[in-house]
One Martini backbone bead per residue (centre of mass of N, CA, C, O) as a GRO file, in nm:
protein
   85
    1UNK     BB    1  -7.833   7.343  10.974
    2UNK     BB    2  -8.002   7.244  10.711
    3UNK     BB    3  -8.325   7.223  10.628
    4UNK     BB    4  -8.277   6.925  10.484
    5UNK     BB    5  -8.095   6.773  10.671
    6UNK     BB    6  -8.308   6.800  10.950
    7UNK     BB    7  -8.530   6.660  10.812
    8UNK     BB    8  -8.329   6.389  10.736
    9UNK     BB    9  -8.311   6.340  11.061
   10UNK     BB   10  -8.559   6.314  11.177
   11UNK     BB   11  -8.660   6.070  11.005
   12UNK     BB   12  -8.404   5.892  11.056
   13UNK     BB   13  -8.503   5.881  11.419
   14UNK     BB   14  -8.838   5.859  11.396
   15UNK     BB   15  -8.929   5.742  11.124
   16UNK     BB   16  -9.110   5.974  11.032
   17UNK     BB   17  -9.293   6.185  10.861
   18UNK     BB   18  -9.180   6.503  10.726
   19UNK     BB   19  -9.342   6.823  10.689
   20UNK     BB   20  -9.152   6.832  10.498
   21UNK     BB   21  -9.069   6.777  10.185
   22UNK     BB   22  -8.805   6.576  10.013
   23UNK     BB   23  -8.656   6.612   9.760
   24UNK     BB   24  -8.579   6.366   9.536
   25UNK     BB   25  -8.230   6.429   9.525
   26UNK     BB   26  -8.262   6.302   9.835
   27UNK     BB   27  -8.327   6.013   9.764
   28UNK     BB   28  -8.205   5.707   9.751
   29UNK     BB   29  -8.360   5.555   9.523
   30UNK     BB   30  -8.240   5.828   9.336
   31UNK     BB   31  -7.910   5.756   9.332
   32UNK     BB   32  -7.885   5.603   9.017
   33UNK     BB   33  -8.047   5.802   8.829
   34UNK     BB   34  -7.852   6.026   8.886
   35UNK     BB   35  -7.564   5.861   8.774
   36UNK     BB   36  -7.673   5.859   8.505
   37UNK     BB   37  -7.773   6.137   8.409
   38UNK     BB   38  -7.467   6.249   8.486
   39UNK     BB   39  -7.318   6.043   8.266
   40UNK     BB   40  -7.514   6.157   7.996
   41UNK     BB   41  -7.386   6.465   8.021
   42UNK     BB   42  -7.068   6.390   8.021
   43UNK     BB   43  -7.101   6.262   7.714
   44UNK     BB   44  -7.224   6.462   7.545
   45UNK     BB   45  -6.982   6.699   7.632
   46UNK     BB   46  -6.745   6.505   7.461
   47UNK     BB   47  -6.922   6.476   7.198
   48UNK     BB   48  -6.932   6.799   7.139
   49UNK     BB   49  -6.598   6.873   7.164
   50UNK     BB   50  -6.592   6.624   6.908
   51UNK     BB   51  -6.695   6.752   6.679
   52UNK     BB   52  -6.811   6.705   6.341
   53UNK     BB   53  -6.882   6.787   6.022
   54UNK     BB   54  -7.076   6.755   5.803
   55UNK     BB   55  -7.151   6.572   5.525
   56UNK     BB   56  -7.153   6.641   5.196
   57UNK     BB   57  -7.527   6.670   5.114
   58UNK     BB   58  -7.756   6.580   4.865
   59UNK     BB   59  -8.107   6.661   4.746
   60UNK     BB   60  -8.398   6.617   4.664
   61UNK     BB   61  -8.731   6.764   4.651
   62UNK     BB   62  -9.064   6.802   4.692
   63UNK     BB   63  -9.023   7.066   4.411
   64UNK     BB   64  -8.747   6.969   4.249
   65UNK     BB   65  -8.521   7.041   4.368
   66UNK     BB   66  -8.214   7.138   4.539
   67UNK     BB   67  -8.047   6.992   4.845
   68UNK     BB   68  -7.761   7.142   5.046
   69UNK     BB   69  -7.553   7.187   5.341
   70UNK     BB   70  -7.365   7.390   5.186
   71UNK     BB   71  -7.651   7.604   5.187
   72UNK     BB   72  -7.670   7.604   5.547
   73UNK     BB   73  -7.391   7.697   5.674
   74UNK     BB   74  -7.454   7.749   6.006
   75UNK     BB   75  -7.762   7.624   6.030
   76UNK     BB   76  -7.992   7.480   6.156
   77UNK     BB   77  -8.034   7.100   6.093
   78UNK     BB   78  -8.282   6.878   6.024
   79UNK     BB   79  -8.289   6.560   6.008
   80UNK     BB   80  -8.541   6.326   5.806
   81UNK     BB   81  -8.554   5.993   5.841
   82UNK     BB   82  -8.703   5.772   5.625
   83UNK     BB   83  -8.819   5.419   5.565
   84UNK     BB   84  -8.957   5.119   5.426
   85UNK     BB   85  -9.007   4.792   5.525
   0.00000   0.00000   0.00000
């Protein structure tokens, strides 16, 4: 029997407390949130296997130059939109 069953096991047994602390995705009431954030991990990896490339555009800098996602092509991009109210 392993460690973790042998614990819950006790624990299911005697009502007590057992003295080695049981990982918490072992615990009844965190297995709705482990099954939601295993269902957003399998979603995010469907999405990311069907991902298509972004729509070229440009835009002004703020030194007054030209940027466009054409001329960073191949690396990591950051893009950070604001707008106000």
């Amino acid at each position: 029997m392993s460690p973790v069953r042998e614990v819950l096991t006790r624990f299911e047994t005697t009502g007590k407390q057992a003295t080695e602390p049981v990982p918490w995705f072992l615990m009844r009431r965190h297995a709705p949130l482990l099954l939601v954030c295993l269902a957003l991990v399998v979603v995010a990896t469907a999405a990311a296997a069907t991902r298509q490339p972004a729509p070229a555009t440009a835009g002004p800098t703020v030194t007054g130059g030209k940027a466009s996602l054409a001329a960073l092509r191949g690396k990591p991009v950051f893009v950070n939109v604001w707008s106000s109210w």
